[in-house]
Steps between C-alpha positions, in 0.01 A plus 500: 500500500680214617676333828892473467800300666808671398819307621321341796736273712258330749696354809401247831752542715835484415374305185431702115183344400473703139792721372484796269093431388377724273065470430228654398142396523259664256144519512332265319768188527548191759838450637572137688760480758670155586749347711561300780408577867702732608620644196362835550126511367342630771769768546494629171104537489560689839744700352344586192151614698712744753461271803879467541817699391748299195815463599639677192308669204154647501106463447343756294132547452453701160851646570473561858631310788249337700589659811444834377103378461296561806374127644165534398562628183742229405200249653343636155765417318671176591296193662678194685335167589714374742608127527446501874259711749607522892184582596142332532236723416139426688279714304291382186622456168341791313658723781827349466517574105389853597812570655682501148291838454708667713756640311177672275281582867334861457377536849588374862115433534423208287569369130346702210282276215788474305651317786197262529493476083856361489508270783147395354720402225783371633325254677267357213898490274590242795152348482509591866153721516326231637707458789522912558303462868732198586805549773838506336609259774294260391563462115738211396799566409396571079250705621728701693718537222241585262388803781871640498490488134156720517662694689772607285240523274287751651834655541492572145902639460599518188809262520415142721779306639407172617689272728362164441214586410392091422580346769202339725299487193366229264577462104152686436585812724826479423379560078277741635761743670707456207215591274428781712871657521490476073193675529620768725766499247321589219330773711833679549601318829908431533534148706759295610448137599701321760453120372619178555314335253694547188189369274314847631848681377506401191139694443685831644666790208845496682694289811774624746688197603645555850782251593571650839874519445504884316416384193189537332333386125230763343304496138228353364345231711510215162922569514518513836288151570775250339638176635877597585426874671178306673740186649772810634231728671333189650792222573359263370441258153193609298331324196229757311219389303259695249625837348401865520261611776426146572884395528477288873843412707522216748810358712654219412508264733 
């Protein structure tokens, strides 16, 4: 039971982003992906939850390509927070974390319990419950972010990719949605982490470099986290400081 890349080449344009990517995201670990803007992130979280094709290789759920999975099954399955949304939505926040219950909806006349039980839940993860009655529109811009992580939530796939899901957030939400994705962890979930903060990757199992060029790093996130490999992926000087999980890296200036 597990979500597979098998010799994914992801492309933007004219332009090979990754090359030849092989990965597989088991339940119960926390993958962190890093790279620069632009170096194909986004895509690859895309990619890996069936919303667009690879340009070479495959995506397997538990040995089957996603696009032999009806939608709503693979809703069950695979969950995507997005890094962007086109779309405002006007309704309240409770009702806007409902709509990650579609993918599990029994009935076209109205959510069952189990619907209300896991938003119920989803929200008070987020801390959110108190604001349940409140507009989505008018949450800042945490809050917001903390509602389309409920949502996901609710959702309740069994593998979570998340496209930055920290930014907009303070240090104390951003702990808090990192607690929560090692908790969901421990509960079985499969995640992946799009992060820019490489502090947060260093408390991930494994890290897939992405250098936007074809080439790619992969392994444990403590060998992939080193000065040298860190300085090529990011162009630019880096000085760490503190070891293990706590290891930090800053720019030189």
């Amino acid at each position: 039971m597990n979500l597979c890349a098998r010799g994914l080449t992801l492309a933007a344009g004219d332009r090979i982003l990754c090359r030849a990517l092989d990965l597989t995201l088991e339940p119960g670990e926390v993958i962190a992906v890093l790279g620069r803007n632009g170096s194909g992130k986004t895509t690859l979280v895309h990619t890996l939850g069936g919303v667009r094709p690879p340009q070479h290789g495959a995506v397997e759920l538990d040995a089957r390509l996603l696009a032999d999975y009806p939608r709503r099954g693979l809703g069950r399955a695979i969950g995507i927070l997005p890094q962007f949304e086109d779309q405002a939505y006007w309704g309240t926040v409770r009702d806007y974390v409902m709509l990650g219950r579609y993918p599990h909806a029994r009935s076209p006349f109205g959510w069952s319990a189990g619907d209300e039980a896991a938003v119920d839940q989803a929200l008070a993860v987020v801390g959110l419950t108190a604001l349940a009655g409140r507009t989505f529109v008018s949450l800042s811009g945490g809050e917001r972010q903390r509602a389309r992580i409920a949502q996901l939530w609710a959702q309740d796939p069994r593998f979570m990719l998340l496209d930055e899901p920290l930014q907009h957030l303070d240090l104390q939400h951003q702990l808090h949605v990192m607690e929560v994705a090692r908790s969901a962890a421990r509960a079985g979930k499969g995640i992946i982490l799009v992060l820019h903060d490489l502090a947060w990757a260093g408390r991930c199992d494994r890290a897939l470099l992405l250098f936007g060029n074809g080439r790619h790093a992969y392994g444990a996130a403590c060998d992939m986290l080193e000065v040298e490999q860190l300085e090529e992926l990011y162009g630019c000087s880096l000085r760490a400081f503190g070891h293990g999980t706590d290891r930090h890296f800053l720019p030189v200036i």
